[in-house]
C-alpha positions as CSV (number, residue, x, y, z in Angstrom):
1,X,-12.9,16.1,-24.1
2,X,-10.3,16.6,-21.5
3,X,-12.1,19.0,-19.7
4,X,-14.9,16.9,-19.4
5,X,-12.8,14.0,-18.5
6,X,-11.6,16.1,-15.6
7,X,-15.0,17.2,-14.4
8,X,-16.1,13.8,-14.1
9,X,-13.1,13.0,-12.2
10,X,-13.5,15.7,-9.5
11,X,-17.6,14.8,-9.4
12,X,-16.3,11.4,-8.3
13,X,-14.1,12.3,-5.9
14,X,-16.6,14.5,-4.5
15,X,-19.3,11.9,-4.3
16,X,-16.7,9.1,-2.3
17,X,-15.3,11.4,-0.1
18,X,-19.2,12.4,1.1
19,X,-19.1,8.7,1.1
20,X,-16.6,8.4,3.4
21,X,-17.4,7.1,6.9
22,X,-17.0,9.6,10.0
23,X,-14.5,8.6,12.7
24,X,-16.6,7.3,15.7
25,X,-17.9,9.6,18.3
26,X,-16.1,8.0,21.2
27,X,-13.2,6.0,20.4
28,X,-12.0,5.0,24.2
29,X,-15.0,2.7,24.0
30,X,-14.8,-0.1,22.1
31,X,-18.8,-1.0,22.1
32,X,-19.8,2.3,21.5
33,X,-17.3,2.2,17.8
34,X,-18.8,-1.4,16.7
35,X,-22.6,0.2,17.6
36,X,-21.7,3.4,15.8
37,X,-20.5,1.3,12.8
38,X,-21.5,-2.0,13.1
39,X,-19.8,-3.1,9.9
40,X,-16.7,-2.8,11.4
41,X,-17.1,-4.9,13.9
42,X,-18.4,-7.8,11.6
43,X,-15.2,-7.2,9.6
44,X,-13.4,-7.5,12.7
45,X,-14.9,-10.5,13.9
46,X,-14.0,-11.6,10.1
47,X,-9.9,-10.9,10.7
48,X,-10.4,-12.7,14.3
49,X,-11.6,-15.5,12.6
50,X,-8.9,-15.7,9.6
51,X,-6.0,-14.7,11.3
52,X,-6.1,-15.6,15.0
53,X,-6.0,-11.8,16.4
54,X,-7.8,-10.7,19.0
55,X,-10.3,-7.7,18.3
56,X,-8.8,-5.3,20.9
57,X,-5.0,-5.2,19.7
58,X,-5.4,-4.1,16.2
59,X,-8.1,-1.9,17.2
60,X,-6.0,-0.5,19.6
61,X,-3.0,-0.1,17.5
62,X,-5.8,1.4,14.4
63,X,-6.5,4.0,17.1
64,X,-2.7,5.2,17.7
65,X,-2.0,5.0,14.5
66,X,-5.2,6.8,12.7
67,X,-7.7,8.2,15.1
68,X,-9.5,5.8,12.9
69,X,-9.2,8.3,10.2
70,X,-9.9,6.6,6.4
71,X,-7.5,9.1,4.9
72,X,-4.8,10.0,7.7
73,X,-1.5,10.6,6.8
74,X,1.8,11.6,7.8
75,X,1.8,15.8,8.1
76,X,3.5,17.6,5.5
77,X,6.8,18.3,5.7
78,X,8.2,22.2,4.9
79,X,11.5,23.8,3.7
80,X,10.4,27.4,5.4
81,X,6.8,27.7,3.6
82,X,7.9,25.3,0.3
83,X,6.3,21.4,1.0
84,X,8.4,19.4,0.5
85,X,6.6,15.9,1.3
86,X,5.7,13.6,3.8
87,X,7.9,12.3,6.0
88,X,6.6,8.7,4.3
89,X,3.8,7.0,2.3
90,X,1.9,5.5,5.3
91,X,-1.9,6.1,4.3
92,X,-5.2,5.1,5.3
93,X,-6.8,3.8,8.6
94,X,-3.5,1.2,9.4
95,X,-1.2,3.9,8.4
96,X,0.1,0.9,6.3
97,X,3.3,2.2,4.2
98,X,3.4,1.4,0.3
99,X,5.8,-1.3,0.1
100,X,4.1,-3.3,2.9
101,X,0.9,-2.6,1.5
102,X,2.1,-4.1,-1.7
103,X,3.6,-7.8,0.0
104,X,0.4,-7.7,2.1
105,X,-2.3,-7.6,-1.5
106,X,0.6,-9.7,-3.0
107,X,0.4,-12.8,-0.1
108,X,-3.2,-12.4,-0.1
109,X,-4.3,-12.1,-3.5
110,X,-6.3,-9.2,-2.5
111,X,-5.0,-7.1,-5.3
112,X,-8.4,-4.4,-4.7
113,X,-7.7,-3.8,-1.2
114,X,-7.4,-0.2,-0.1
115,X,-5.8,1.4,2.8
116,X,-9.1,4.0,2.4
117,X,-11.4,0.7,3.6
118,X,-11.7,-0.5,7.3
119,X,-12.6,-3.8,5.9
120,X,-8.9,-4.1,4.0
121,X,-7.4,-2.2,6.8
122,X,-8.2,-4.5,9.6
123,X,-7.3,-7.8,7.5
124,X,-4.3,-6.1,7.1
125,X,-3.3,-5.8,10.6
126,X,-4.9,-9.4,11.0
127,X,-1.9,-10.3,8.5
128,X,0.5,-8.3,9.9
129,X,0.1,-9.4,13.5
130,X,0.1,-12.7,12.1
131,X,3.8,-12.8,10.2
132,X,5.0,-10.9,13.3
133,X,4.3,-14.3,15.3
134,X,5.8,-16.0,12.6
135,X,8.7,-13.9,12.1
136,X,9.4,-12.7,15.6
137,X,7.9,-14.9,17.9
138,X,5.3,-12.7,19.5
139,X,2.3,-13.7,20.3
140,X,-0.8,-12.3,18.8
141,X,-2.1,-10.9,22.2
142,X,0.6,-8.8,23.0
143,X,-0.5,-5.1,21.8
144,X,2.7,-3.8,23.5
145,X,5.4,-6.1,21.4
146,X,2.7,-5.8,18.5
147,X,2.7,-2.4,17.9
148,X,7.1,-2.1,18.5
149,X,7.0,-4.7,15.2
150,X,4.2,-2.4,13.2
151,X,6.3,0.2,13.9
152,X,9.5,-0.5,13.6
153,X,9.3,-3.6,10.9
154,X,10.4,-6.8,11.8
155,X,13.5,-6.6,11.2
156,X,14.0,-2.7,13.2
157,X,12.1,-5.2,16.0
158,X,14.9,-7.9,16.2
159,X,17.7,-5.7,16.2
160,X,15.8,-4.0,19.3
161,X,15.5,-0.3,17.3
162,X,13.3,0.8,20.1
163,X,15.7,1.0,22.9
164,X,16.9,4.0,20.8
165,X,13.7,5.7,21.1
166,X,11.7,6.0,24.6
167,X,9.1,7.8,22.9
168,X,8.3,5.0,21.2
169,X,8.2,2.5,24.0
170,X,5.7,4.8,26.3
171,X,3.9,5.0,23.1
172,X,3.8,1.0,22.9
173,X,2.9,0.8,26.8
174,X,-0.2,3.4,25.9
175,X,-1.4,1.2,23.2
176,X,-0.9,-1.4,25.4
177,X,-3.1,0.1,27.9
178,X,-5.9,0.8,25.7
179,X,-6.1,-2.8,23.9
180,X,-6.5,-4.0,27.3
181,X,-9.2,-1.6,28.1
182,X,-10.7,-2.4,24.7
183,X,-10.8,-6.3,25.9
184,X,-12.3,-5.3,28.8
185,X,-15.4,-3.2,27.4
186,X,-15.9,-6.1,24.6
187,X,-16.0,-8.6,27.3
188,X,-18.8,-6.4,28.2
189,X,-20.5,-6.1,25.4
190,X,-19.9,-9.0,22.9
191,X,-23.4,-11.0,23.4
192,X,-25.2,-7.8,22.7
193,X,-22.9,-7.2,19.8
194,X,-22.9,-10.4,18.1
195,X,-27.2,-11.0,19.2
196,X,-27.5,-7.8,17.0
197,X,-25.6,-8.9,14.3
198,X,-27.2,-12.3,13.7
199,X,-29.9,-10.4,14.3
200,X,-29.8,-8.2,11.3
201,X,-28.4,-10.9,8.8
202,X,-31.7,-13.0,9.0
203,X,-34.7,-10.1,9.4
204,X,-33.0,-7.0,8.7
């Protein structure tokens, strides 16, 4: 019986990781990702809508943090050839650490979410990006003071952690860089975006 159990346990991871959804083909374009997966950018206009964050800086910060990878992780860590871990629990396509994870499904009531699901993932950052406002001040908009916060907590951000670590802050300025790129292309391509998408909710 255990056996069996087990078997039908690896069949089913089997079928949800062929399940899984590719990383997009070019991710320094922000149109070509949404018309590549065009789910993603209805559940993107969905976290816009909820939490008052702009498309581009999450997406921006998703990249840095992901490679928009549904399982990415921290590497492993090794004591000569033994592994010994990960250097934390961040997981998913937010690289969203456990405990965070856990007051995000709590404040939300979205006990089902997973870190796996780009749906879940960008709501999170939606939620994230919002407290950050709330807690810190800064606005929604700014991908640079943004991602210091998601990376450092709010609390790393107020005692100004980052000044500590210039790695970190020409990482910020690239993510800043890139959610204003992103802007820029979905300026570009929005109309056709959201025409397609109304489209396909009434004939498709």
């Amino acid at each position: 019986m255990k056996i069996k159990k087990k078997l039908i346990f690896i069949f089913t991871l089997l079928i949800l990781s062929g399940c899984a959804t590719p990383p997009p083909k070019n991710p320094d374009n922000i149109c070509e990702i949404f018309f590549e997966h065009r789910d993603w950018y209805k559940a993107s206009k969905k976290m816009n809508e909820k939490w008052g964050t702009p498309i581009h800086v999450p997406l921006a910060m998703m990249y840095q943090e992901s490679s928009f990878k549904h399982n990415a992780a921290p590497p492993m860590q090794y004591f000569w050839f033994i592994p010994i871990g990960r250097a934390s629990d961040a997981y998913g396509y937010a690289q969203a650490k456990t405990m965070t994870w856990d007051d995000y499904q709590r404040e939300t009531g979205n006990s089902w979410a997973s870190r796996s699901d780009f749906d879940d993932a960008i709501d999170f950052m939606g939620w994230f990006t919002h407290k950050t406002q709330k807690v810190n001040g800064v606005s929604k908009w700014d991908a640079y003071a943004q991602y210091l916060n998601y990376h450092e907590g709010w609390g790393g951000y107020k005692n100004k952690s980052y000044n500590k670590k210039p790695w970190l802050i020409k990482v910020s300025r690239t993510v800043d860089a890139r959610s204003k790129k992103y802007a820029a292309q979905l300026r570009g391509c929005k109309e056709n975006l959201d025409s397609s998408w109304l489209w396909r909710l009434f004939f498709a």
